[in-house]
C-alpha positions in Angstrom: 41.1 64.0 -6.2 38.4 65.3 -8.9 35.3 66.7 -6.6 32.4 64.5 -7.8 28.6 65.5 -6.9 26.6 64.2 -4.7 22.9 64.8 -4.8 21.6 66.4 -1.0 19.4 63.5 0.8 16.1 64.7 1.6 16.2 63.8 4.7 13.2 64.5 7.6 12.8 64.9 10.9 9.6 63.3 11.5 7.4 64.9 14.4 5.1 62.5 15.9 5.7 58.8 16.8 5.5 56.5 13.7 4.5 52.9 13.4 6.5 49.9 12.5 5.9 47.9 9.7 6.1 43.9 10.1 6.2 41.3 7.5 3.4 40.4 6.0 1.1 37.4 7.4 -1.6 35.2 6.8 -4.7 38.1 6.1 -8.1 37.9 7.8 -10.1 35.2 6.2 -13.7 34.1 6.4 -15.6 31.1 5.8 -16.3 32.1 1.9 -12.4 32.6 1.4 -10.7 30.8 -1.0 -9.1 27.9 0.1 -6.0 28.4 -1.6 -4.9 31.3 1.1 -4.3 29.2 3.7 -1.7 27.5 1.2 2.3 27.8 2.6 3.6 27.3 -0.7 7.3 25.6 -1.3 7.6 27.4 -4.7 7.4 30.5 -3.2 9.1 29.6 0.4 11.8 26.8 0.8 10.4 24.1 2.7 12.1 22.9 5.8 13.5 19.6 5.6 15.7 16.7 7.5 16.8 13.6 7.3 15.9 10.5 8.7 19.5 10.5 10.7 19.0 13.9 12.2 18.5 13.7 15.7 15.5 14.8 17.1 17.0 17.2 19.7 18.6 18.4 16.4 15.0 18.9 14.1 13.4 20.4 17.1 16.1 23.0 17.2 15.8 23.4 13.6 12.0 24.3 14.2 12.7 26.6 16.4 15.0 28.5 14.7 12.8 28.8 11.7 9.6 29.1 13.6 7.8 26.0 11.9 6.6 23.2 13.2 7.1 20.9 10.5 9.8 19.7 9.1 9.9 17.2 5.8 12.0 14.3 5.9 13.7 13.7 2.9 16.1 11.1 1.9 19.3 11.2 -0.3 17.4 11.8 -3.4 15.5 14.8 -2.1 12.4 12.9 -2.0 9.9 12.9 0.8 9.5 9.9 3.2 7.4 11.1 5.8 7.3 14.4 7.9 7.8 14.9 11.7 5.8 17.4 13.4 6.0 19.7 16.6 3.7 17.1 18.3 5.7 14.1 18.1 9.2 16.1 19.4 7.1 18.1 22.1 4.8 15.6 22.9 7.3 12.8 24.1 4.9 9.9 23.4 6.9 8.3 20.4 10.3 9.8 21.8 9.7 7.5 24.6 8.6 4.5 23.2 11.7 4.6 20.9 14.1 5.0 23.6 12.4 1.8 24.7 12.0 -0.3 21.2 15.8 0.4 20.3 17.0 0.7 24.0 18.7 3.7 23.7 18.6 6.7 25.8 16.9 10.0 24.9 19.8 12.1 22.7 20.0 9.1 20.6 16.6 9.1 19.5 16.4 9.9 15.5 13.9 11.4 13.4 13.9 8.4 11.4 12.1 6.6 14.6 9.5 8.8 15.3 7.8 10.7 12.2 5.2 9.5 10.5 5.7 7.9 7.1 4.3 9.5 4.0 2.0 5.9 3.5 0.6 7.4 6.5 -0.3 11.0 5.9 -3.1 12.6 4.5 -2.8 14.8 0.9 -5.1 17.4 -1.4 -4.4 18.1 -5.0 -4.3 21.9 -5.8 -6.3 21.5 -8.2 -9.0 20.2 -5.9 -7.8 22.9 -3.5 -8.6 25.8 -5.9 -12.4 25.1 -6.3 -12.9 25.4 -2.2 -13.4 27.6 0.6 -12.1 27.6 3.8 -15.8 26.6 4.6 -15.6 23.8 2.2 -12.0 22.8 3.4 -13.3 22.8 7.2 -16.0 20.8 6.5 -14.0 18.6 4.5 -11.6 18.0 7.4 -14.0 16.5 10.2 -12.1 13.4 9.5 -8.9 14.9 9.5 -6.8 14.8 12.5 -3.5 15.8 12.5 -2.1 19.3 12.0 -1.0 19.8 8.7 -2.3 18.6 5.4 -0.1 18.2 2.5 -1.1 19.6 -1.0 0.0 18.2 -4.0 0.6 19.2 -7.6 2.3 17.7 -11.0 5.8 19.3 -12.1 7.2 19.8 -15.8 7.4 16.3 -15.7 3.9 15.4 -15.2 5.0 14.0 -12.0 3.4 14.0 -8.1 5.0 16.5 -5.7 4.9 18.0 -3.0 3.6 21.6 -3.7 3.0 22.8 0.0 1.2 22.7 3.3 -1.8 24.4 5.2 -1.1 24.3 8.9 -3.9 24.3 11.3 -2.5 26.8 13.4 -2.7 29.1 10.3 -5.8 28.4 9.8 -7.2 29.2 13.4 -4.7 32.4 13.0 -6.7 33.4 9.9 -9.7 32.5 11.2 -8.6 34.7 14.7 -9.8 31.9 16.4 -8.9 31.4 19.9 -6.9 28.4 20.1 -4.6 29.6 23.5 -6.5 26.9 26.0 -5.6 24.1 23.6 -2.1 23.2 24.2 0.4 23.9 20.7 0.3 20.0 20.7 -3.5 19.6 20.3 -4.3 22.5 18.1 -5.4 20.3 15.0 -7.9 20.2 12.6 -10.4 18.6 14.5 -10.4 21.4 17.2 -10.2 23.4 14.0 -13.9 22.4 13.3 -14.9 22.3 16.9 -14.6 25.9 17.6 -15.8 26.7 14.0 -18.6 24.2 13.7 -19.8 24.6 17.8 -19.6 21.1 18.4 -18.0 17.8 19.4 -16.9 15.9 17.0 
């Protein structure tokens, strides 16, 4: 065989302990940060989604795996119907009333029976979304109580979608608020703006 050359690695022997690097996560924000850091953007990372005959043993699986805790429920033509949250499959609340409206033990209990419906949820432009701060945003939320908010942009089409999400864990993470007496369940906007804000809502 012809002898071929091979460049000589530089390799090193490093002599002191070395950190590790870690992906990259939400960066330290403050109350006159733009708004638009907070966003999880699906253009950028795939969004999680289901469908409305998954079971919800199955989605909250799913969750885990891909450390979310929402999931988008989609129907046959891709398009969103509603989303189902960590609350509702951790909480047991709607599991349990389903197993009673449809009579039907736990396993059988679908997604399509417990999430909330899009006519139900609550949505920001991005435009409107690019001219705040996390202040603004916080304030703006006092009403808001669920965990995640849905933002919303046109495509090439001039048509509504679904552009991301802005999780209220994330924003207590970003925040470094201290969340860990509220259990994962509760940890919502409006305790979002009751640690920030130092009062009861």
């Amino acid at each position: 065989m012809p002898a071929t050359a091979h460049k000589t690695l530089p390799l090193e022997t490093p002599d002191q302990r070395l950190p590790i690097s870690t992906p990259a996560g939400i960066p330290f924000l403050d109350m006159d940060s733009p708004a638009r850091a907070l966003l999880t953007d699906f253009t950028t990372v795939r969004a999680q989604t289901v469908t409305m005959e998954t079971p919800a043993s199955l989605a909250q699986t799913i969750m885990q795996c891909n450390k979310v805790r929402l999931l988008l429920v989609a129907d046959a033509a891709g398009l969103c119907t509603g989303i189902i949250s960590a609350r509702e499959l951790l909480g047991g609340r709607r599991i349990t009333q389903a197993m009673q409206r449809y009579d039907i033990p736990r396993d059988e209990v679908s997604v399509g029976m417990i999430m909330t419906p899009c006519q139900d949820l609550h949505t920001l432009s991005l435009a409107h979304l690019g001219s705040l701060t996390v202040g603004d945003l916080v304030e703006a939320l006092l009403a808001f109580g669920d965990q995640h908010l849905l933002i919303t942009d046109l495509d090439q089409h001039h048509q509504q979608r679904i552009r991301g999400v802005i999780s209220a864990s994330d924003v207590g993470r970003a925040l470094s608020l201290d969340l860990g007496q509220q259990p994962p369940e509760a940890r919502n906007f409006i305790d979002i703006c009751r640690v920030i804000l130092g009062r009861e809502l």
